[in-house]
N, C-alpha and C positions, 0 to 999 in steps of 0.2 A: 504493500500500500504506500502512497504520493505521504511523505510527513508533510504538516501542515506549514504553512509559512509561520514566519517568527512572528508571535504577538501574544496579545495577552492571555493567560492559562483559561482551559476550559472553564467554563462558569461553573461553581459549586452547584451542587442538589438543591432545588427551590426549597424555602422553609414556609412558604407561605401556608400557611392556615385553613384558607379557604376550600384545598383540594381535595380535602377529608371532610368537607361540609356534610352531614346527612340530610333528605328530605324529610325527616321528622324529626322533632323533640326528642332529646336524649334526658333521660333522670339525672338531676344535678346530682354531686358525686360529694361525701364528706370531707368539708371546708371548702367548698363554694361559697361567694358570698351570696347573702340572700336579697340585697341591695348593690344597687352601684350607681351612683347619684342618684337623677330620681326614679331611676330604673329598677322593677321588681324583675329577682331572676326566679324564672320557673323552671328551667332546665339546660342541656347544651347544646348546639349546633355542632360543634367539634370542635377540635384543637388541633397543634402541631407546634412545631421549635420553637414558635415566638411567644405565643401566648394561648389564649383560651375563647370562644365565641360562645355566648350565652343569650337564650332565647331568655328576653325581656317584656316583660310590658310598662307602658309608661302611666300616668294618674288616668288618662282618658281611656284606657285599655287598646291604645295604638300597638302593633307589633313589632317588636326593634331587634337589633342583630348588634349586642352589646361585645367591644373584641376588649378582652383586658389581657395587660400586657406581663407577659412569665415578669416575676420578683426579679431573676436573674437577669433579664435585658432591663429591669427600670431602675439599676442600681448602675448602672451604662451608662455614664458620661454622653459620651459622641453618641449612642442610639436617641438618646432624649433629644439632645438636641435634632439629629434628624427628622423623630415624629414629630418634634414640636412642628420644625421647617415645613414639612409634608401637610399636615394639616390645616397649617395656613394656606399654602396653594393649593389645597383640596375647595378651599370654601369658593373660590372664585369658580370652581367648576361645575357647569351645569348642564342639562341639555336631553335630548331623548335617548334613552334606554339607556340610562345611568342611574345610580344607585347614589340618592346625595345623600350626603354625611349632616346628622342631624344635632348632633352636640358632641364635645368632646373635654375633657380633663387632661390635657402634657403635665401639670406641674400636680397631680395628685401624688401619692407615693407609691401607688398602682397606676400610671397610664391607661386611658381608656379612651375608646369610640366608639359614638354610635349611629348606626344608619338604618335604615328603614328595612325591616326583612322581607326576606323576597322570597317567596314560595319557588322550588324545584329543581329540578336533577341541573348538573354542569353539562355540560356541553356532550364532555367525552362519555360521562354518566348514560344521558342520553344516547347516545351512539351505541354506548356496549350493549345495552337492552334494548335497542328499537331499530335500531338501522342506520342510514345514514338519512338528511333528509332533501325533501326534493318540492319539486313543484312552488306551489305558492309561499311556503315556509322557509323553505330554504331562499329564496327571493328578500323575504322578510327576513330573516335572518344577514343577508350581507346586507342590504339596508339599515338596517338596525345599529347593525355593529360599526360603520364605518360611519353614520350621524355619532354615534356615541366618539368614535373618535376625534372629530370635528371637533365637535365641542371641547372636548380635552385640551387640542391642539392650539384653539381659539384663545387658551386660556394661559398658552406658554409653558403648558407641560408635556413632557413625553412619557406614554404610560408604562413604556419597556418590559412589561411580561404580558402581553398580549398572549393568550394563549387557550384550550378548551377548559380548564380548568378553574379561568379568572371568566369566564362566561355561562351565567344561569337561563336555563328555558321558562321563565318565567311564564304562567296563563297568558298574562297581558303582550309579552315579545320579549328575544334577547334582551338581557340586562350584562352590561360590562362591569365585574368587579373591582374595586381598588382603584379608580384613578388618583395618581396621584399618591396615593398613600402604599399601595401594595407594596412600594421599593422598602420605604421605610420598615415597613412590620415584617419584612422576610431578609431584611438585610442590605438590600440590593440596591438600595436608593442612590450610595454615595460610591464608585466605581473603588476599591481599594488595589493596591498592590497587588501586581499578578492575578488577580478577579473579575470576571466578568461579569453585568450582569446578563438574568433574564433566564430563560431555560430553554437545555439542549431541544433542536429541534423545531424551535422558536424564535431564532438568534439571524439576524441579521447578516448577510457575508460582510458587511464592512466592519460590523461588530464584531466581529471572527480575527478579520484583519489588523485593523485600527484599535478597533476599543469604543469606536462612535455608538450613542445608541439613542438617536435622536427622532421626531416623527417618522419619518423615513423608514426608520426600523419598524417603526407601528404598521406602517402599512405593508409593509414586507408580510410580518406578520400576520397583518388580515390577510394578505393573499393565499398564504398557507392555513388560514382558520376555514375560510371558505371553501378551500378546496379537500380541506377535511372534512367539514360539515356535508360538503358536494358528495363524497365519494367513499367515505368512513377509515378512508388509508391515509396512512401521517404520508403526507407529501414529500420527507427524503428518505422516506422508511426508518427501518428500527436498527438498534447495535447500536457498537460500542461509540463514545460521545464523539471520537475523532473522527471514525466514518460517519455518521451524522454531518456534523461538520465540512469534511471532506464534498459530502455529493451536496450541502447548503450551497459552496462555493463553486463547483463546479461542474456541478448537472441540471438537469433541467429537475421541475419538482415532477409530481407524480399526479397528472391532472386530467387522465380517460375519463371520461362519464361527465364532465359538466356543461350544462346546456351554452352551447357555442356562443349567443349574446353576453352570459355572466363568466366565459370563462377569459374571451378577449380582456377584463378589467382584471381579473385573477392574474393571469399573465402577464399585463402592466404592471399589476402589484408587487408583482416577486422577480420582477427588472434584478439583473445584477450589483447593478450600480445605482445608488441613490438619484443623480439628478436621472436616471430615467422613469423611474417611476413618478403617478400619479398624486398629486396632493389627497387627502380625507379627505377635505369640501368636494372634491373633483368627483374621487368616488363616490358619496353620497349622493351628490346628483343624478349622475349616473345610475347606480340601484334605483334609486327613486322611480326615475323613469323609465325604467325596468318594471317596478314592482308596480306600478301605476296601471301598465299597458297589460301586466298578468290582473291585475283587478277590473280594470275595464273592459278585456278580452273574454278572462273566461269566467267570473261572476255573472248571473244571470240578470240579467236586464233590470230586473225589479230592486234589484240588491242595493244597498249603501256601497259606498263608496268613501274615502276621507281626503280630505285638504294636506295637512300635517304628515313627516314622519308616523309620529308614534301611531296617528289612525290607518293610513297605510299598512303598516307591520302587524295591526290589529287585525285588521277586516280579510289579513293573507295568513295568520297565526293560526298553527291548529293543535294548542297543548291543552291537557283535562286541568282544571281548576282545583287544584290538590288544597287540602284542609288535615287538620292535624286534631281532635279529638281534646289534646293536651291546652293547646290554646285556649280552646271552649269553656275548658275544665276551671280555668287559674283565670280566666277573665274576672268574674264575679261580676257584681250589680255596679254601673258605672254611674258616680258622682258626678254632679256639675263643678265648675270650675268655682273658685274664691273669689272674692273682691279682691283679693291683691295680684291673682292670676290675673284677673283684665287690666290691672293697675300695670300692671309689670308689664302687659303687650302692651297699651298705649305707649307706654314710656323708651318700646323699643324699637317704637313709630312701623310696628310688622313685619319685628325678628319672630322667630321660630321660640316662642314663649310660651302658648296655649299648654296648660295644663301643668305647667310648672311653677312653683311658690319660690319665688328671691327677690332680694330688694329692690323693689321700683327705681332706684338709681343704678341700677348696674348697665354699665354696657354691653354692645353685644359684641361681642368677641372677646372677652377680658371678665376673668374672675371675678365673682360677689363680694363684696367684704367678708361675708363668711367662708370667705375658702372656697364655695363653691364651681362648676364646670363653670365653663364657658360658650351659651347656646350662641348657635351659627345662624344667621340670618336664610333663610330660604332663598329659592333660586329667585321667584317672585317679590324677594321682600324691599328693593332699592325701589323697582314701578310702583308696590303699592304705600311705600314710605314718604316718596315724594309727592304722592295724590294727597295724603293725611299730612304733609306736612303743612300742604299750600290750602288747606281747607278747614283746619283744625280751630282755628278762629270763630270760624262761622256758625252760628246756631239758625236758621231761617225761622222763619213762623212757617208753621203749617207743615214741618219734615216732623217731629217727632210727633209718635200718635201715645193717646193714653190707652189705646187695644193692644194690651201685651205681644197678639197671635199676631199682630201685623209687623210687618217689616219697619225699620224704621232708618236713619240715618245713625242715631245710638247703635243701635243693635250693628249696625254696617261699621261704624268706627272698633265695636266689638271683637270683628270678625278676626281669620289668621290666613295667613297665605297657605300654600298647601303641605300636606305631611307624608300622605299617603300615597300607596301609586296611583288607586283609581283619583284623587285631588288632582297628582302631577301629569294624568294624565287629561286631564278634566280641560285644559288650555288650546290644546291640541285636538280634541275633538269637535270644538268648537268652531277650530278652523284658527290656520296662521297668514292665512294671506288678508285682504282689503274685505274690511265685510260693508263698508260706504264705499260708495265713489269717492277716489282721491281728490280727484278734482275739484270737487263741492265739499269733502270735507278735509283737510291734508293734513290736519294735526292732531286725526283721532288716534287714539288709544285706547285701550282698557286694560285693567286690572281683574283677577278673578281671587276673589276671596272667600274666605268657609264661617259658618257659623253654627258647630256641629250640634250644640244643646237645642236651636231651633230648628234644624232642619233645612238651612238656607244657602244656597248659594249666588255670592256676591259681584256683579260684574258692574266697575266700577270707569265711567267712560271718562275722557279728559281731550281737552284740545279746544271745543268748544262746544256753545251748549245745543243740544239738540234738539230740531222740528219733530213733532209729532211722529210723520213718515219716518224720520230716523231712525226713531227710538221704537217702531216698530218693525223695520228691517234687524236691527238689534238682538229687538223681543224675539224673532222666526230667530235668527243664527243661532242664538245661542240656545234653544229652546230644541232645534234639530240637532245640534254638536251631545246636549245632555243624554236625548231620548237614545242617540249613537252611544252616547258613553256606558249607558245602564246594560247594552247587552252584552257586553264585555264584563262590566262587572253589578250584577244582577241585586247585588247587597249593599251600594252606594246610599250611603246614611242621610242622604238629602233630597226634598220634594219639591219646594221650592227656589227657582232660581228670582232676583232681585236685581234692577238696575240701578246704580244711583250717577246719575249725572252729575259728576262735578265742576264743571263748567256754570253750571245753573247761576245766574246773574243774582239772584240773592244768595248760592250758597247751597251747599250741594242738596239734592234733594234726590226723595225716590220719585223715578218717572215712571216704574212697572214693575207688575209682580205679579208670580201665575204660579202655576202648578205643570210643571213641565211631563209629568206623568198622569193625569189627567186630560190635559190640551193633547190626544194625541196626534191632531192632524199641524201643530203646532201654527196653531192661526193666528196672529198678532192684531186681531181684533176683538177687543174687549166689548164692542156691544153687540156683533155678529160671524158664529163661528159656523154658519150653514154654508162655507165654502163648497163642502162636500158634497152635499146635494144642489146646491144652486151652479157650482160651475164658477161661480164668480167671487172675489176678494170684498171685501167691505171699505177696505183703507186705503183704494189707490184704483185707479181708472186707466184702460191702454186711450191713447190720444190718434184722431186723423193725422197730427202731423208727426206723435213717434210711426205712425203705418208708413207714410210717406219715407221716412230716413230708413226704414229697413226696406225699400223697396229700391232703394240706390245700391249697386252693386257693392260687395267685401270685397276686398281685398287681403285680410285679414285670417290666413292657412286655417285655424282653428273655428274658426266662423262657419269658412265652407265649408271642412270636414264634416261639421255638427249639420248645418243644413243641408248637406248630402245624405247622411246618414236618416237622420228626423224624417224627410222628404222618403226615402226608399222605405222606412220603416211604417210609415202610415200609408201608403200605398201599398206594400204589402199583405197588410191586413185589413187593407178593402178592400181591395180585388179579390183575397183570397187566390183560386184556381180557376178563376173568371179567365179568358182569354177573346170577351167580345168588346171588341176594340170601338164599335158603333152606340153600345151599352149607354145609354143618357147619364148613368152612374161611373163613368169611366174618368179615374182619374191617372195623368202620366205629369210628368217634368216640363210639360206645357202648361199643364192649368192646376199647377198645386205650388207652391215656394216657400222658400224660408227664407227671412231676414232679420238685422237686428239693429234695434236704436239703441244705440250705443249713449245717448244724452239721458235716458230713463233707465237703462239699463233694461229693455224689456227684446223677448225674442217674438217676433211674429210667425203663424203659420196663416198661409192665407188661398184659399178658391178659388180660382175664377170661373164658378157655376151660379150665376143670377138664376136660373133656372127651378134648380132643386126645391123641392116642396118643403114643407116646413120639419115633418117627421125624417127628412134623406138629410137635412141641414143639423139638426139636433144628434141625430145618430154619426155623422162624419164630427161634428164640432168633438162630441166627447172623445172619439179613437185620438182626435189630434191634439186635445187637451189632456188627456192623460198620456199620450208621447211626448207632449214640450214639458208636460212634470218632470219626470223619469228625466230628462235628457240634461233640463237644465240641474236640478240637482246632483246627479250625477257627475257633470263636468262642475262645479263648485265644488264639490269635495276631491276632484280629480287634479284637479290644475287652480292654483293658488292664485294666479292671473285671470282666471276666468270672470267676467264681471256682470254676466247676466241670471240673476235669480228670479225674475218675474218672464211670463208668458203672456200673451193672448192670440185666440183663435177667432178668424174674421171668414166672410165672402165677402169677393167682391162684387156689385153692383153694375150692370147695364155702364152704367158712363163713371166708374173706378168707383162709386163710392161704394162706403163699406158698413157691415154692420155685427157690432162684435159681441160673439156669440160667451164666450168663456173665457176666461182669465184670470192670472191667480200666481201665486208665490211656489218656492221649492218645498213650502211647508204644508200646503194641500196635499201631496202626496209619500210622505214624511216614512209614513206606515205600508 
């Protein structure tokens, strides 16, 4: 065998923790502690070199992934200082299918952290019992994983043990372990003398050479994650670490079986040489629109579709929703929070506080006077900090109510950013692209915040204040983003969703408040929800001159692809197996069209049968209003650019004019 070139010694054996994780609760073990900040332990997740993982629960019976660190590394000078290092650049990282770190303790005299526990097997876990995987999941899968490294990346860290073992198949989609921190708690963080880090097999060739192990390396690594997930064989095969090594550097990986569009980017990725490979943002995009065209392709017609990463990787995900008996058991009867728990979130203007008692003057990131952790601000907590900053002043007349059950501005300032997956996922459902027209509106925002003892969830808008129609465009998005979220996770502790406009010229106020699982057809009309049976919206009218501006040619690929498609699919299913071309009922690409006014954002389909009796006019309107539902939703959850959520269905008239039969929102058709 070729010796290796000269550089730094093979990487030691990973000590990370996590690779022994079990899918269930383990029985705490004599002198466990039975606390660890405000963490109850009720049993273990696993252990290894470093330290110990202990299923937790927190005062609100949230489920946490508590890691404390072995006696022997926290009596380690240079290690403390690492995790301390590491956990600060942990907190700036955020993003889809990451595991954010929820509080943490450097200077206790045990070390600790904690993050939110994540239901199921690792990667490889999954492979040894199931296969490898394929289709829509495996799509979802490098999706997943290469946003999650983006955002790492975005953040100025490199995660350097990328590998199956730092990756959970979560219900909800891949979750990436340890950003950021994994170096720390396995050793690997600070590159030592003759050490490498990372693990064999997972190592980068310049890493091999050099010693570099920088993004580059991550994505190396995804290449090789994917094409294991792809195909269930370690891509430079198995032996001793120098032959490992040896074929990393100098052979091609081991990449038969992967569907030819995802393996082109696999192959980018495991480039020999750093500048030839792909940035994360690159490939993320990329999957994305991958995984977009397997949702849009081969989901059936009727099906959701998402906006977001994480809804994507959702609506392509096929893992059983695992639950543990033990958690059930140790939860007990959950308490409300304290006056000094809301004392304590006000004061931390929407750190990661809820359900924790410490002194209303502590900051967030920095010890209580009593010694206490140190809670980390949420990924949402800077947007909804500076909402409450710039409104905090204001009390309006007429925002607080004396009805406890109703929503209030209190109760909104109450709220907490999010904690949980289904919360963190809760953002992303809703949709990340423009949910207004930019144009008309260009400085909106929102915020989404929780308010778990009521039942509420908080969408908190800024930039400026908003018209009626706004805030009912608003009301539909986020009202379809929720009803999307619940069947993902079916046990979402919240029924109502709340807007509060802060912009509002006296001072913020609620503009809306519904019952998101009740409004199933999510109509954003509060005095008329018979969209369903009438065909028609309450809160907004198609106009002769939006008909006019959709009858001026696109130019615009996505437009005509959609009015190609809309067009063949309603002719389709009026024709049926018709093939009488003289048929008075005969509709073709002559006298049927699509277009779109882009200044209302509305899509039109429209006739030119002046003819049709009133029964042939009624029965054509509904096939072509329930295809502009279906179509426009669809593409809104599809493509983040897509700007048309409203329809209507017209004929045209002996001398153009027109008379419009149906019309209506992407939330008529929701269900």
């Amino acid at each position: 065998m070729r010796r290796l070139p000269a550089g730094p010694a093979l990487p030691v054996p990973s000590c990370s923790w996590e690779s022994s994780l079990p899918t269930r609760v383990q029985p705490a073990r004599p002198g466990d502690p039975g606390r660890i900040g405000p963490y109850r332990i009720i049993g273990r997740l696993g252990s290894g070199g470093m330290g110990t993982v202990h299923a937790a629960l927190d005062p609100e019976g949230l489920r946490v992934a508590v890691k404390l660190i072995h006696p022997a590394q926290a009596d380690d000078d240079e290690f403390r200082a690492r995790f301390r290092r590491e956990v600060e650049v942990s907190r700036r990282v955020s993003g889809p299918c990451l595991v954010p770190l929820l509080a943490a303790d450097t200077g206790a005299v045990t070390p600790w952290l904690a993050t939110e526990y994540i239901p199921g097997p690792t990667l490889g876990q999954h492979i040894t019992a199931n296969g490898p995987l394929d289709g829509g999941p495996l799509y979802a899968f490098a999706a997943g994983t290469a946003a999650a490294l983006t955002a790492v990346h975005a953040a100025g860290v490199a995660h350097r043990d990328v590998k199956p073992a730092n990756v959970i198949l979560a219900p909800s989609g891949p979750r990436v372990l340890d950003f950021g921190i994994a170096h720390a708690l396995d050793g690997t963080s600070v590159t030592r003398t003759g050490v490498m880090t990372g693990t064999t097999g997972w190592i980068s060739p310049e890493a091999y050479g050099t010693g570099t192990a920088g993004p580059a390396g991550d994505v190396f690594a995804w290449g090789a994650l994917v094409a294991y997930a792809a195909t269930g064989r370690l891509p430079f095969g198995t032996g001793a670490p120098d032959a490992v090594a040896f074929r990393v550097m100098s052979c091609d990986a081991d990449t038969a079986g992967i569907p030819d569009d995802l393996l082109a980017l696999v192959t980018s990725a495991l480039a020999k040489t750093p500048e030839e490979r792909p940035l994360a943002a690159t490939l993320s995009e990329e999957c994305t629109t991958l995984l977009a065209a397997q949702t849009t392709h081969v989901l059936h017609p009727d099906a959701d579709t998402a906006t977001a990463v994480g809804d994507l990787v959702t609506a392509r995900w096929d893992m059983p929703a695992l639950d543990d008996p033990v958690w059930q058991a140790s939860a007990g009867p959950r308490k409300g929070r304290t006056i000094a728990v809301v004392i304590a979130a006000a004061a931390l203007g929407g750190a990661l506080a809820g359900g924790l008692v410490f002194q209303a003057d502590s900051n967030p990131g920095t010890k209580s006077s009593t010694g206490g952790p140190a809670f980390l601000p949420s990924a949402s907590a800077d947007a909804t900090d500076s909402a409450h900053a710039a409104v905090r002043s204001h009390s309006p007349a007429g925002t607080a109510k004396d009805d406890p059950g109703e929503a209030s501005v209190t109760a909104w300032k109450g709220s907490r950013p999010a904690r949980t997956p289904a919360e963190n996922d809760t953002p992303g459902a809703m949709g990340t692209g423009a949910w207004l027209d930019p144009v008309t509106y260009p400085d909106f925002d929102r915020a989404v915040t929780f308010h778990r003892q009521r039942g509420e969830v908080y969408i908190a808008t800024s930039g400026q204040e908003l018209p009626p129609v706004a805030v009912q465009e608003v009301a539909s998005t986020a009202c379809l983003g929720l009803r999307d979220l619940i069947k993902s996770y079916p046990d979402f502790p919240y029924n109502e969703y709340v807007i509060v406009d802060t912009a509002h010229q006296g001072g913020p106020a609620i503009v809306w408040e519904d019952n998101f699982r009740t409004n199933t057809s999510c109509s954003a009309s509060v005095q008329d929800r018979s969209t369903a049976s009438t065909g028609q919206d309450a809160w907004w009218q198609p106009t002769e001159s939006g008909l006019e501006q959709a009858q001026v040619s696109s130019t615009d690929k996505n437009e005509i692809r959609v009015a190609g498609q809309t067009v063949n699919t309603v002719i389709s299913e009026w024709q049926g197996n018709s093939r009488i071309i003289n048929d008075p009922n005969w509709l073709d690409h002559h006298n049927m069209s699509v277009g779109f006014a882009r200044d209302d954002a509305v899509m039109y389909i429209w006739a030119d049968k002046p003819k049709w009796d009133e029964a042939t006019r009624d029965k054509w309107a509904a096939l072509a209003a329930d295809t502009a539902c279906q179509t426009v939703l669809t593409e809104a959850r599809a493509r983040k650019e897509w700007r048309y959520d409203k329809y209507a269905v017209t004929i045209l008239g002996n001398t153009g004019s027109s008379r419009f039969l149906r019309w209506g929102s992407a939330g008529s058709c929701a269900d």
